[in-house]
C-alpha positions in Angstrom: 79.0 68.0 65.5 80.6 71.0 63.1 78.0 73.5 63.2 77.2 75.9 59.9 79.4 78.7 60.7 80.8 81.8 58.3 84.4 82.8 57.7 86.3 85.5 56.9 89.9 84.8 56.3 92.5 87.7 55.6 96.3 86.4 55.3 99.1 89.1 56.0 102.7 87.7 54.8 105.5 88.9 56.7 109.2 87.9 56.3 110.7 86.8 59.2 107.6 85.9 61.6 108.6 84.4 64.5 105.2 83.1 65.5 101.7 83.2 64.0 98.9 85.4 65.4 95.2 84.2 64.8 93.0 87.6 65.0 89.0 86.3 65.4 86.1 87.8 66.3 82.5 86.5 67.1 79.6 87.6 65.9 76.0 86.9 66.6 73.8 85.1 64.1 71.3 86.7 62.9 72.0 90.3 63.7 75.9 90.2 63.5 76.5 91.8 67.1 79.7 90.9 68.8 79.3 88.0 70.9 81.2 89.7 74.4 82.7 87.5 77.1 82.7 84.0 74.9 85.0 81.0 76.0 86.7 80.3 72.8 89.1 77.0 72.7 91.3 76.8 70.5 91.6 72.7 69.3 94.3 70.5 67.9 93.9 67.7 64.9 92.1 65.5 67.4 90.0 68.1 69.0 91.8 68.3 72.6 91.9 71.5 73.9 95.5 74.0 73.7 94.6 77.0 75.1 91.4 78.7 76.0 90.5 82.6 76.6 87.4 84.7 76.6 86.3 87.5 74.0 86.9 91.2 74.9 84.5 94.1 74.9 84.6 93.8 71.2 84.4 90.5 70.5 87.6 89.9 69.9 90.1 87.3 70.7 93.6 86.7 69.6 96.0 83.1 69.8 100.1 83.1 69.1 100.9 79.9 67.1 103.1 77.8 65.7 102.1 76.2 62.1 99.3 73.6 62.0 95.9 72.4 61.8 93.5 74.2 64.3 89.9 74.2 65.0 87.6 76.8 67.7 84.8 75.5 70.1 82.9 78.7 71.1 81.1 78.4 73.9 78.5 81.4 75.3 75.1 81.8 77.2 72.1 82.3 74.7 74.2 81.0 71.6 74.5 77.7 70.2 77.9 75.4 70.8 80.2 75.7 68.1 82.3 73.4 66.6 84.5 75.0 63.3 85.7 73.1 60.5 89.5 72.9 61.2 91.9 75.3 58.9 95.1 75.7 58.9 98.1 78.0 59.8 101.7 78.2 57.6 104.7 79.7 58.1 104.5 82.4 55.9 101.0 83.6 57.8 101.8 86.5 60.2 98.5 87.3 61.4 95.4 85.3 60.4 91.7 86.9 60.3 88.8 85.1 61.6 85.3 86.1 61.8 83.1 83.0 63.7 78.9 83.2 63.5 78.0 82.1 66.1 74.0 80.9 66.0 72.2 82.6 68.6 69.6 80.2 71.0 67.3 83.3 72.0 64.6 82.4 69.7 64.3 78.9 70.7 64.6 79.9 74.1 61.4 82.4 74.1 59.2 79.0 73.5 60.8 76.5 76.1 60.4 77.0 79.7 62.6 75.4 82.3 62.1 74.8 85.5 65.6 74.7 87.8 66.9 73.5 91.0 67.6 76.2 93.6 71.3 77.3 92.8 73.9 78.3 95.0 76.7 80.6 93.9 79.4 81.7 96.2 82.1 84.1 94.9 84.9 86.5 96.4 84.6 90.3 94.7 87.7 91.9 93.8 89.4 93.9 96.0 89.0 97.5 94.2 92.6 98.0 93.3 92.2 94.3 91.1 89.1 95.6 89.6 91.0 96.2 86.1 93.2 93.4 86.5 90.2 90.9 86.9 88.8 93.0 83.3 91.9 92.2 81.7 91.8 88.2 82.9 88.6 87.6 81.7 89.5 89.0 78.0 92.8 86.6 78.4 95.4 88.5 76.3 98.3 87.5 78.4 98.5 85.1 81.3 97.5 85.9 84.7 97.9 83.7 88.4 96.7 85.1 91.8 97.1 83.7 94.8 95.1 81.1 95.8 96.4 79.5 92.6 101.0 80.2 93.2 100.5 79.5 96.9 100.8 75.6 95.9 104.4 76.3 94.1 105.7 77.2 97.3 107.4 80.0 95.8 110.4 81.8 97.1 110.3 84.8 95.7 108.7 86.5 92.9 110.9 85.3 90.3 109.5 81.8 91.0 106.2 82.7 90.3 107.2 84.4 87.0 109.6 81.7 86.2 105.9 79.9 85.6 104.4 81.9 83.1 104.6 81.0 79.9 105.0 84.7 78.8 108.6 84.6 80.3 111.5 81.8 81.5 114.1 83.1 84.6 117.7 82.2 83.8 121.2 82.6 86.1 122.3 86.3 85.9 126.0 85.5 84.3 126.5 89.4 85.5 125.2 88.9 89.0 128.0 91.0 91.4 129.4 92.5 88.2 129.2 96.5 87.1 125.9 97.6 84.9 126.2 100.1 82.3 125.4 103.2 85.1 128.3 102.2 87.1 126.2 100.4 90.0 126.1 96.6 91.1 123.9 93.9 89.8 122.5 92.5 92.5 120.6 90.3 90.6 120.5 86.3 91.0 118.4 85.6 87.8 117.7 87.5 84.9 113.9 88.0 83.4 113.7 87.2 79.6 110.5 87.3 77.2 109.7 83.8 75.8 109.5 85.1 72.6 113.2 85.8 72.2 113.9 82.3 73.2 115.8 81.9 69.8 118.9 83.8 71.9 118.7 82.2 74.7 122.1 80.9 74.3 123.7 84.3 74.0 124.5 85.4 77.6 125.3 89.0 76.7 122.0 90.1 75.1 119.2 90.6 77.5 116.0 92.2 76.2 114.4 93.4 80.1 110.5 93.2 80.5 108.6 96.6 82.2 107.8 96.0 85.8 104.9 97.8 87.2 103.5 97.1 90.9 100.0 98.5 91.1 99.9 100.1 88.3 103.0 102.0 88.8 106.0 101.9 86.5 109.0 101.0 88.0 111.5 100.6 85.8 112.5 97.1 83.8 113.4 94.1 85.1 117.6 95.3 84.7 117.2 98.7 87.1 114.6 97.0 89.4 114.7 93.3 90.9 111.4 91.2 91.4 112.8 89.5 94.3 113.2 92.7 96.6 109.1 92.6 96.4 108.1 90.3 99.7 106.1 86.9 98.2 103.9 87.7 101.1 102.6 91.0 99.8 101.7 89.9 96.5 97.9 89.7 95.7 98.2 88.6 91.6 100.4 88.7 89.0 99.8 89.3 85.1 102.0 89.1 82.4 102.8 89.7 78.7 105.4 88.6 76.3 104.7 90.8 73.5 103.8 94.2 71.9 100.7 93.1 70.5 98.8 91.5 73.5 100.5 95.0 76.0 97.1 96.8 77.3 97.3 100.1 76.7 98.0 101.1 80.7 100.8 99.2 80.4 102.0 100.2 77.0 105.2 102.6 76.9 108.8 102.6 75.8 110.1 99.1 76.5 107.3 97.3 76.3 108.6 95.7 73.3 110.4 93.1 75.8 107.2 92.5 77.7 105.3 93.5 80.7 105.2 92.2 84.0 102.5 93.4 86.6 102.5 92.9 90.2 99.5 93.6 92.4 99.8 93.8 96.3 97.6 91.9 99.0 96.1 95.4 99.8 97.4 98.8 97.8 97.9 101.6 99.1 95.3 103.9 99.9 93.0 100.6 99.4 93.4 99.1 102.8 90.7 97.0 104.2 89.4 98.5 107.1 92.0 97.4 110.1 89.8 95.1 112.8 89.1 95.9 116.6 92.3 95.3 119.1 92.4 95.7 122.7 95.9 95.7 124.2 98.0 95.9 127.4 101.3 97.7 127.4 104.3 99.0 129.8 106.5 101.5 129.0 107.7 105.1 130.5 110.1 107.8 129.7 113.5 107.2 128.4 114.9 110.2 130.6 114.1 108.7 134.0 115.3 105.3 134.5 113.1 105.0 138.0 111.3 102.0 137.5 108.6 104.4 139.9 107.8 106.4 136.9 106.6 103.6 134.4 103.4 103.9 132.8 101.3 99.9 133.2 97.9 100.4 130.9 95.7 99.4 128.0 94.9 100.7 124.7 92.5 100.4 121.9 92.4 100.3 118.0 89.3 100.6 115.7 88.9 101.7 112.3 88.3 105.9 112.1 88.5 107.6 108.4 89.9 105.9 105.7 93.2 104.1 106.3 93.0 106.1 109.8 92.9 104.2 112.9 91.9 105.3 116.3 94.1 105.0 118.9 93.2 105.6 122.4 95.1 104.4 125.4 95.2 105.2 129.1 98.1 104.6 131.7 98.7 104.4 135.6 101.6 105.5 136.7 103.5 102.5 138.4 102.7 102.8 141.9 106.4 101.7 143.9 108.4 102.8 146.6 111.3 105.0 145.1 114.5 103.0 146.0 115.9 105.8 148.6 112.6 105.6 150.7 111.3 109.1 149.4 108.1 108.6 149.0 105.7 106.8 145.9 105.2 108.1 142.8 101.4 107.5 141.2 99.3 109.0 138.5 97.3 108.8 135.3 97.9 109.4 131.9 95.6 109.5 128.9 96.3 109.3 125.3 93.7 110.4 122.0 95.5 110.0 119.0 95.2 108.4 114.9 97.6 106.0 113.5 98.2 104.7 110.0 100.5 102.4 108.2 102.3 104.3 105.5 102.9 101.0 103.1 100.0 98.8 104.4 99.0 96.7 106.4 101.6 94.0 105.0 104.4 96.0 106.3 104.7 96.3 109.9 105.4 99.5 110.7 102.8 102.8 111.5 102.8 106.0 113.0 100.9 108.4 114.5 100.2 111.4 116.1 97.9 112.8 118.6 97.7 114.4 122.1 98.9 113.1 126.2 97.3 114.5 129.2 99.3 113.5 131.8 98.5 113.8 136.0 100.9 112.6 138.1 100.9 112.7 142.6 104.1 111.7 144.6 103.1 110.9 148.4 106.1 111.1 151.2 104.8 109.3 153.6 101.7 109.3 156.1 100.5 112.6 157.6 102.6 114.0 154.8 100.0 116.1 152.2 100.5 114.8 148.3 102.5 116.8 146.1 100.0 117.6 143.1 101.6 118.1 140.0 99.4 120.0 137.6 98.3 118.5 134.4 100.6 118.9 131.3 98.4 118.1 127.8 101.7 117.0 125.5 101.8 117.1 121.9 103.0 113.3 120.3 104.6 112.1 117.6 104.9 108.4 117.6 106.5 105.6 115.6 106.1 101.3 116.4 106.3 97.9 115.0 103.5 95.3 115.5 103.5 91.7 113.9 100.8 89.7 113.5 100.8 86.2 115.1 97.2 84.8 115.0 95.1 87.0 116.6 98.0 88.6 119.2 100.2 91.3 117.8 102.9 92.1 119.8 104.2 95.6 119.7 106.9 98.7 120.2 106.5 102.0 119.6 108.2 105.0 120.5 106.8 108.4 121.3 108.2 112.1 121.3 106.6 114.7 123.4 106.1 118.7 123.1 104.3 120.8 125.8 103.5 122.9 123.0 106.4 125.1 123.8 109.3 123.3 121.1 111.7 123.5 123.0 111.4 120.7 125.8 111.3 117.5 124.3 110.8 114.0 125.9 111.1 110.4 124.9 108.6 107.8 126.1 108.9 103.9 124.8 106.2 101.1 124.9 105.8 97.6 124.4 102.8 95.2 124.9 100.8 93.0 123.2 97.7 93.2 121.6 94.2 90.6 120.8 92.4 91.7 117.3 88.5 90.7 117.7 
């Protein structure tokens, strides 16, 4: 049913338009408010859906067209379903002015009372460093996947995924190996072209390069910096936007004119989720002496501390053997207090650390023969590892460098082990 709504149509000719650009806005009837956060659909001749977005913070929503007959359903809690009379867009329209009432239901609602089934609503919040990405997807300017929703292409890296959006198409680099105009090597296997400049697709020479920015940091254009060196593992979301008009302002500097594309990560930096409890048991020693007698058998712990800090306590026993020329054992303790973080996230496995060793070590002769006591040395360390995830284990290396606090005497101690994540 077409529901009594009110126009306002303003037609700007431009010469040259590539594409038509419907400009609306939804106001509330009575009281002409903007109507924030309404699903608008944009319709065909036979009323099947094309394309459907939500209002921004204005009321304000905005479609790219080619020439035809349209109509809007509006959909929006407290107003009444809309149906428009259908209108329709030429050629010579570059930009076409809408304004939609939309009748509002509050006054019918005040005298009905329902009474509703219990209602269960489960949603996932947005990790913090998404937050304005989420704000941007619900106004719908430009087109947006995350996750959950690219997983399913199997993608292989992130050119697949943008290869998908209708802002953009990925084509063969015809100048992959050859020089760029700095001197350097493209490296690049496919090339990164707005949608909009389809119309030269078939002119290999002219590439118009999209902005790349990966949480919100620029990183050049899509020429200087290649997608594909991002891991598909450590990418979170992924919005996009073919032209000047629909570029949020963040986003909106020299170059834009070829288009945006904005990578999020699984977990930014300096947004970590707080790392989970592991309990772990590790071998190692010092690099110096290759005495087998001198390794260090023990266990360590990791729990969240501050921030993207972890805590990282361990203790070791000295290996307790026979040295090979029948001298005598060696045997001993050695504790470690230290913090850890990992520099690129937790995506990237790689962390380091630093923190203090206090180390007491005994070497018995033989029986009847007193221990020799070897006085405690508290060590300064510096330390560097790998760990991978594989299900709950995480298997591990890491390297330490020691300073009795005098900067001069350095020693080298490496570990490995494994560790269980609760």
């Amino acid at each position: 049913m077409v529901l009594p709504t009110t126009w306002i149509v303003g037609c700007v000719i431009a010469t040259g338009a590539q594409a038509q650009i419907i400009r609306g806005m939804l106001v509330s009837d009575p009281g002409g408010a903007a109507v924030v956060a309404a699903q608008v659909t944009l319709l065909d001749t036979l009323e099947q859906p094309i394309r459907s977005l939500f209002t921004n913070e204005s009321g304000v929503f905005l479609f790219e067209v080619d020439p035809g007959q349209f109509a809007f359903r509006v959909l929006r809690v407290g107003h009444t379903p809309t149906l428009t009379e259908s209108f329709e867009v030429s050629r010579n329209t570059d930009t076409l002015r809408v304004t939609i009432r939309v009748p509002s239901t509050a006054a019918v609602q005040r005298e009905q009372l329902y009474e509703l089934a219990p209602v269960i609503v489960e949603g996932r919040s947005a990790a913090r460093h998404l937050q304005s990405f989420e704000r941007r997807r619900a106004v719908g300017m430009g087109d947006f996947v995350v996750r959950d929703e690219f997983v399913v292409w199997h993608p292989h890296d992130v050119t697949d995924i943008v290869r998908r959006m209708p802002s953009f198409y990925v084509v063969a680099n015809p100048s992959y190996g050859g020089r760029m105009p700095d001197g350097s090597i493209d490296t690049r296997q496919y090339r990164i072209q707005t949608s909009t400049m389809s119309h030269r697709r078939g002119n290999s020479d002219f590439e118009c390069p999209p902005l790349i920015y990966l949480d919100g940091a620029p990183l050049g254009d899509s020429r200087s910096f290649d997608v594909a060196a991002i891991p598909i593992d450590a990418i979170e979301a992924v919005e996009t936007y073919s032209r000047p008009a629909q570029v949020p302002a963040e986003f909106n500097r020299a170059g834009s004119v070829c288009g945006v594309v904005a990578l999020w990560t699984r977990t930014a930096a300096g947004d970590a989720a707080p790392s989970r409890f592991e309990i772990g048991a590790r071998y190692g020693g010092s690099i110096a002496r290759s005495d087998f007698g001198w390794g260090r058998l023990g266990v360590h712990f990791v729990m969240p501390f501050v921030g993207p800090l972890e805590f990282y306590p361990a203790f070791h026993f000295m290996v307790n053997l026979p040295a090979a020329d029948g001298g005598g054992s060696n045997a001993g303790w050695q504790a470690q207090v230290a913090v850890r973080v990992w520099p690129v996230g937790p995506q990237i496995p790689w962390y380091v650390g630093t923190g203090m060793l206090v180390t007491k070590q005994y070497r018995t002769y033989g029986p009847g023969i007193p221990r020799e006591l070897v006085d405690p040395d508290a060590a300064y360390t510096l330390f560097s590892g790998s760990a991978f995830r594989v299900g709950p284990l995480r298997p591990f290396a890491e390297v330490h460098v020691l300073d009795l606090f005098t900067f001069s005497d350095l020693e080298t101690q490496l570990f490995s082990g494994i560790g269980v994540q609760f």
